[in-house]
Every structure is written in structure tokens, then in C-alpha cells.
C-alpha positions in Angstrom: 95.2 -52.6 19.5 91.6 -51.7 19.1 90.1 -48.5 18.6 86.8 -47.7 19.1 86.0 -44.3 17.3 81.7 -44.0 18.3 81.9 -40.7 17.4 82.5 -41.1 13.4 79.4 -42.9 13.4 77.9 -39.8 13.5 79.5 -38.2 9.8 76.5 -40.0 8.5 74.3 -38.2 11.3 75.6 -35.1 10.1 71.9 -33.2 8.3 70.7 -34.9 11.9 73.5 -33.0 14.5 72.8 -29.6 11.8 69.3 -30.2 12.8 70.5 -30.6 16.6 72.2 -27.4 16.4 69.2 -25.1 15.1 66.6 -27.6 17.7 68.7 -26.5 20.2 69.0 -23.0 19.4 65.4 -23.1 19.2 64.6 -25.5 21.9 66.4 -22.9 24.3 64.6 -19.6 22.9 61.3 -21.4 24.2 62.9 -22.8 27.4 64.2 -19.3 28.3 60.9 -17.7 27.1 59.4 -19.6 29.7 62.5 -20.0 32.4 60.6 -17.3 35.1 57.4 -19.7 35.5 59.5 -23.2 35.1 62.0 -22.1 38.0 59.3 -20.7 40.1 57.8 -24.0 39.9 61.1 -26.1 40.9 61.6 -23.5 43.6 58.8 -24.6 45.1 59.4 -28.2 44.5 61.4 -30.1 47.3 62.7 -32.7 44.7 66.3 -32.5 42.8 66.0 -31.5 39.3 68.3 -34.4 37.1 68.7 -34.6 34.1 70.1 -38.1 32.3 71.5 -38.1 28.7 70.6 -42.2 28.6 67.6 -43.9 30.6 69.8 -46.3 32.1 71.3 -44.0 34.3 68.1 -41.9 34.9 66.6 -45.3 36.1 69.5 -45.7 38.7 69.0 -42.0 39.4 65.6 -42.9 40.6 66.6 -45.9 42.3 68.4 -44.0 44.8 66.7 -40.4 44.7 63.3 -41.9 45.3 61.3 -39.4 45.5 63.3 -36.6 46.1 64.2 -36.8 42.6 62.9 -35.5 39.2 64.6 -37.4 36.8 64.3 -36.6 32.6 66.4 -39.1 30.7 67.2 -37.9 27.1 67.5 -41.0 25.1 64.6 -43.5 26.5 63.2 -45.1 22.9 64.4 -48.4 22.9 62.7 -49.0 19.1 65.1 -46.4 17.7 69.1 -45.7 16.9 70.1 -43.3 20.3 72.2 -41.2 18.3 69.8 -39.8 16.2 67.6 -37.3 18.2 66.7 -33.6 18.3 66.8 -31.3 21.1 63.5 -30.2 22.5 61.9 -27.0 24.7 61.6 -29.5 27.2 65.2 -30.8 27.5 66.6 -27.5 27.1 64.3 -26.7 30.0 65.2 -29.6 32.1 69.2 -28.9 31.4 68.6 -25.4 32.4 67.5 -26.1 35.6 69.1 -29.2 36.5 70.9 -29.5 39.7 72.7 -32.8 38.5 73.1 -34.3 35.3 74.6 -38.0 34.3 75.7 -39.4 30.8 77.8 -41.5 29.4 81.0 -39.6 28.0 84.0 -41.5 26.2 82.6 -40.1 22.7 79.0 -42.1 23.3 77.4 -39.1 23.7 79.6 -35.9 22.6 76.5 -33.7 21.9 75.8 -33.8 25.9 79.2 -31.0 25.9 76.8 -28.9 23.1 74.1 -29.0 25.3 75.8 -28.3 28.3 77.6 -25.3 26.8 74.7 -23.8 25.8 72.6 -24.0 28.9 73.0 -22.6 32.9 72.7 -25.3 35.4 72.1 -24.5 38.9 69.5 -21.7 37.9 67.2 -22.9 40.8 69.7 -21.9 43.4 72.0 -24.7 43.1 75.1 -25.5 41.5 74.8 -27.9 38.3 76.8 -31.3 39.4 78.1 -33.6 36.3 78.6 -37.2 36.5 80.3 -38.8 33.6 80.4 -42.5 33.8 84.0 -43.3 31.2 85.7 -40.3 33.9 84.9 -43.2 36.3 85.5 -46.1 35.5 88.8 -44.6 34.3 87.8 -44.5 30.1 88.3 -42.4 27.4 88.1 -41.5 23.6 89.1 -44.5 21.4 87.5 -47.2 24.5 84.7 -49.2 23.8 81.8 -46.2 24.8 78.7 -49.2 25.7 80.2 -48.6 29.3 76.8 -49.9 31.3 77.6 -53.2 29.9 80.8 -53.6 31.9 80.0 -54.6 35.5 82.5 -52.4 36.9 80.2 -49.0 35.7 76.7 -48.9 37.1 78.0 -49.8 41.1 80.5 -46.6 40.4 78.1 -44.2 38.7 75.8 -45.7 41.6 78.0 -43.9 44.5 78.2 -40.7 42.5 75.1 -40.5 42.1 74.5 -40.9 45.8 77.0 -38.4 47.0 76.4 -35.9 44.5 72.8 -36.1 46.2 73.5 -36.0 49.7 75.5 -33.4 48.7 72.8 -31.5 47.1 70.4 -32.7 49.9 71.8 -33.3 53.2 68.8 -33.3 54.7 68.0 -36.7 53.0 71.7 -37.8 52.6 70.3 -41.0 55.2 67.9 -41.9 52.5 70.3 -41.3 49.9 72.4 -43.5 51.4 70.4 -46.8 52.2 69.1 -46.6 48.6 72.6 -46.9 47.2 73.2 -50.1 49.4 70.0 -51.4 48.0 71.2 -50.8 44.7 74.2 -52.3 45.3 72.8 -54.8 47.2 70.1 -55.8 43.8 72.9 -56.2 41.7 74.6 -59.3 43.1 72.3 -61.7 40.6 73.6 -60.2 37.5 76.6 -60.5 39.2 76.4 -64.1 39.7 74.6 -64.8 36.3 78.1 -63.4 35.0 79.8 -65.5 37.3 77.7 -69.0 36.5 78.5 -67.9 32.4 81.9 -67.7 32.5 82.0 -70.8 34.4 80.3 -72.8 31.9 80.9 -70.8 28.4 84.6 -69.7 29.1 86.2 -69.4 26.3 83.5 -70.3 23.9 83.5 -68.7 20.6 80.9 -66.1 19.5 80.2 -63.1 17.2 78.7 -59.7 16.8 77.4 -57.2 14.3 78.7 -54.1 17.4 80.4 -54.4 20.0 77.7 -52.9 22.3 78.2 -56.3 24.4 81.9 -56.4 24.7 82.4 -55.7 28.2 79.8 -58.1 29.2 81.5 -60.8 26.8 84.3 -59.8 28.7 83.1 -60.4 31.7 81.7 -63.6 30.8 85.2 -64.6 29.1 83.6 -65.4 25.6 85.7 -65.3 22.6 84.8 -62.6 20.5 85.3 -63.0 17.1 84.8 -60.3 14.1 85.4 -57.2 15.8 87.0 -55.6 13.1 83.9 -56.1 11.1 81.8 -54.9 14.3 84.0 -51.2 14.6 82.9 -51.3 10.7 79.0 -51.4 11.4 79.6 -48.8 14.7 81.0 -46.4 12.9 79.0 -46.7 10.0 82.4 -47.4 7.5 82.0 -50.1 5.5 83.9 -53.3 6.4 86.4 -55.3 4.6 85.2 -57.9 2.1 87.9 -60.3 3.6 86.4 -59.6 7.2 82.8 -60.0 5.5 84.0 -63.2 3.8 84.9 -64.3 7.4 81.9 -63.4 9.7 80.1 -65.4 6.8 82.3 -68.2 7.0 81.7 -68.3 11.0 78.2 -68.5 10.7 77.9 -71.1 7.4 80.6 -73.3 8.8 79.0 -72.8 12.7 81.9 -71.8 13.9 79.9 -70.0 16.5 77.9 -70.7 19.3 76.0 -67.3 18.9 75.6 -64.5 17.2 74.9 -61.2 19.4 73.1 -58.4 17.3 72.2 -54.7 18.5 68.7 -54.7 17.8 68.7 -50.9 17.5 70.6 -50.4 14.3 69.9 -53.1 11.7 71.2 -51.9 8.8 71.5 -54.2 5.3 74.5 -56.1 6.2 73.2 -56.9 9.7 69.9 -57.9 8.4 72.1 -60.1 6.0 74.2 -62.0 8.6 71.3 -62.7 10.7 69.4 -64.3 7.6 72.7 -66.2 7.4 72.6 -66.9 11.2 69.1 -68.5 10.8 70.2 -70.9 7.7 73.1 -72.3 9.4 71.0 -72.7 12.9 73.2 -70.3 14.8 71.3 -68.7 17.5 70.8 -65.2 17.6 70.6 -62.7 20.7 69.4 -59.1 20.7 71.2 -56.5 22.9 69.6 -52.9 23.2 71.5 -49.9 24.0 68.6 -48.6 25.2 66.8 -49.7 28.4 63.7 -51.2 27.6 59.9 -49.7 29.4 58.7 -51.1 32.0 61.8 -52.9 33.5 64.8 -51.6 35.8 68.2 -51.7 34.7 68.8 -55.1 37.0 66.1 -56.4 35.0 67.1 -55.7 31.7 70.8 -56.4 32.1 69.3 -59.9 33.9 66.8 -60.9 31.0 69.9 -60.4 28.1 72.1 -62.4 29.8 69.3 -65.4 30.3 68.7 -65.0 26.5 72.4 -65.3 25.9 72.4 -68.3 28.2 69.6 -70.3 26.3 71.2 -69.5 23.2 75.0 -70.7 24.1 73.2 -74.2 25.4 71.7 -74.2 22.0 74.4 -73.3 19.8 77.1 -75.5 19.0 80.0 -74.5 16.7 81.6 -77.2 14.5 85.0 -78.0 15.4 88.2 -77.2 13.3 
């Protein structure tokens, strides 16, 4: 059985999360300093206060809140590792005020509990509602935490999202409503991408630096081989030379159709086994863990796996 411990990545985070904990102290000072004017202001406002720990589910936030919604997502750079981040005035702010806030859980993002802890929700004359996607989809500590890449999540967080504002605003709940169905509606393509990919790639091997794709490989019924070198790079241990020795041997001997890489954290021995990749002609596909700008969630889930499908009908592994 598999293990997936996301949170140990962050021992080598740790001058970061010290730097988290004073940032937040002193992010809250300032967000408290000025809490009279900022709640004033959302009093006055007639949209929901949310706050998002990842951008992916601040985007479906605003998918269904329109604009009755003010939505601040947390982690949003897609050019940058999402666990490393500081708190800010302005998130301590947005926490402090939020009527609803949505992350991830299952040890992805365990600093969201700091941060909750140390701020008020509901100061705006609401209760704070949480939404944590792993609680669910029915995950936990020790799962595989890249839960927006398993189709089952975003439809679930989705009608959470939309009761938990209809709640908060009944007098839009009709609004609230329709939006979700168009959600739901807009994600039946990546739905039947999935489908067409397991139809034509079932069973076909591949490989990864993370597992950040997993439930989409999943889904797609790929076989995924390496993982124990993958768990390696997520957590930041160092992996095995025998499992090094064989993620090489996949790649020199093409035993691979692909090789998916989180573009987000490249460190030396990624960089190494993509090099590797390129000699041997086995294609390469880059998976985020942060949505990209300028594209919804449909979008960027729908543009990954069309790279994934050019790059299966390119690769072909050698046959043993």
C-alpha cells in the first residue's frame, strides 16, 4: 500500500513555515489595525466575502457566485512551488472577514488550520463556512492530496460551494443554483476527453517525477510506473538508487510512452530524467498544480489532457 505523506515535504520548508508563523503574526497585527474600515466596507458590499487557499477552487467559486462573490485565492502563481508562501495583511484581512472559505485538506495544505486558528470568520455579520475538498470526496492524511485531478472532486466541491451560498444568500440561492448546473453542465468534455483516453491508452505504460496526476492517470487507466521514486521527489526524501536505476532504465530502454513532470518543482533529479526523456525520444508532459491565468479550470484540466493525448500517439515504448 502507498502512502502519500505531502506534508513532510515541508521539513525542508521549515525557515519558510517559521517565516509563515511571524508573517502571519504580523500580517494579522496590520489586518486588525485596519479591521473597523475593511468591515465597514464589506458591510456595505452586497457580495460574499470567500476566501480560497488554491485558485482552482476560487475559480469554481466564481463560476457559480458570479457576481455576488468576492473571491481571494491564496496560492494563484503558477511559475512557483505552492507550498512555499508567506502570509500577507491582505490574506489575514480576507480570512478575517470571510463568510466562506475552500481548500484542499488531506495534508496539501495543513497551514490553512494555522491560519484559520488564528483568525475570526464571520466578523461581517455572518458565520465563517469551511469547505474542505479530501472531507468530500471521502480522503484523508496518507491519500494522494492533488485531489482536483480526480474527476470525482471539482463536481462535489461544486455543490458545496453552491449550497453553502444559497445558504449564505437566499436571496440569490436561484442564481446560485443555475450556475452550478452550468458548471456541471461545462464539465462533460473533460469528462469525455477521460473517457476517449482510456479507450484508446488503457493500460499503456507511463511515468512521473510526482504523482500530482495520479487520479487523472487513474481515470484514464494508464499504468503508472515509478511511484516509489515519485513519493521520493513529493516529499522531498531522496529516492532509492535501485528505483533511480529503474526510472532511468524506463526512459533509456523506452519503456514508456510518456513521461508526466510537475512543472512547478524541478529540482536536479527531475531536470535529470527529463534530459534523459529527451535522448531516448520519450515525450514529455507538464502538469501544474497551480491553475494557470487567463484560463478556467475546464480549460486547464482540458488543455493537459490534449497534451497528454499528442504525447501518448507519439510515444511508443519498446516491447519486453
Amino acid at each position: 500500500m502507498i502512502t502519500f505523506t505531502h506534508a513532510n515535504r515541508t521539513r525542508r520548508l521549515a525557515p519558510a513555515l517559521a517565516r509563515l508563523a511571524g508573517g502571519l503574526a504580523l500580517a494579522l497585527g496590520a489586518a486588525l489595525g485596519g479591521a473597523s474600515a475593511a468591515l465597514a466596507a464589506q458591510a456595505s458590499s452586497a457580495t460574499i466575502p470567500v476566501v480560497a487557499a488554491e485558485n482552482f477552487y476560487g475559480d469554481v467559486v466564481k463560476q457559480i457566485g458570479g457576481s455576488h462573490v468576492d473571491v481571494t485565492s491564496i496560492l494563484s502563481n503558477p511559475d512557483q512551488d505552492p507550498h512555499l508562501f508567506e502570509a500577507s495583511p491582505k490574506t489575514a484581512r480576507a480570512l478575517q472577514s470571510a463568510r466562506l472559505v475552500v481548500y484542499n485538506g488531506a495534508d496539501y495544505d495543513p497551514w490553512m488550520t494555522k491560519l484559520l486558528g488564528a483568525t475570526q470568520g464571520g466578523k461581517n455579520g455572518g458565520a465563517r463556512a469551511t469547505i474542505i475538498a479530501a472531507d468530500l470526496i471521502g480522503k484523508k492524511a496518507g491519500d494522494n492530496p492533488h485531489l482536483w485531478y480526480d474527476p470525482k472532486t471539482m463536481p462535489a466541491v461544486a455543490r458545496a460551494i453552491s449550497a453553502a451560498l444559497g445558504a449564505a444568500d437566499p436571496a440569490h440561492k436561484s442564481v446560485y443554483d443555475a450556475n452550478l448546473a452550468a458548471f456541471l453542465a461545462s464539465l462533460q468534455p473533460v469528462d469525455a476527453k477521460v473517457a476517449a483516453l482510456r479507450t484508446r491508452y488503457h493500460g499503456q505504460p507511463v511515468t512521473a517525477t510526482e504523482p500530482v496526476f495520479g487520479y487523472m492517470s487513474d481515470a484514464i487507466g494508464l499504468d503508472m510506473r515509478n511511484q516509489r521514486f515519485q513519493l521520493a521527489a513529493m516529499n522531498d526524501t531522496e529516492a532509492s538508487a535501485s528505483d533511480i536505476a529503474a526510472f532511468e532504465r524506463d526512459l533509456r530502454e523506452r519503456r514508456v510512452r510518456v513521461l508526466i513532470y510537475n512543472s512547478q518543482a524541478t529540482e536536479a533529479l527531475t531536470r535529470r530524467m527529463l534530459a534523459l526523456a529527451q535522448q531516448s525520444k520519450v515525450p514529455s508532459v507538464s502538469v501544474t498544480e497551480t491553475q494557470p491565468s487567463g484560463v478556467n479550470f475546464q480549460q486547464w484540466m482540458l488543455a493537459q489532457l490534449d497534451a497528454l493525448d499528442k504525447a501518448l500517439a507519439a510515444g511508443t515504448p519498446a516491447q519486453h
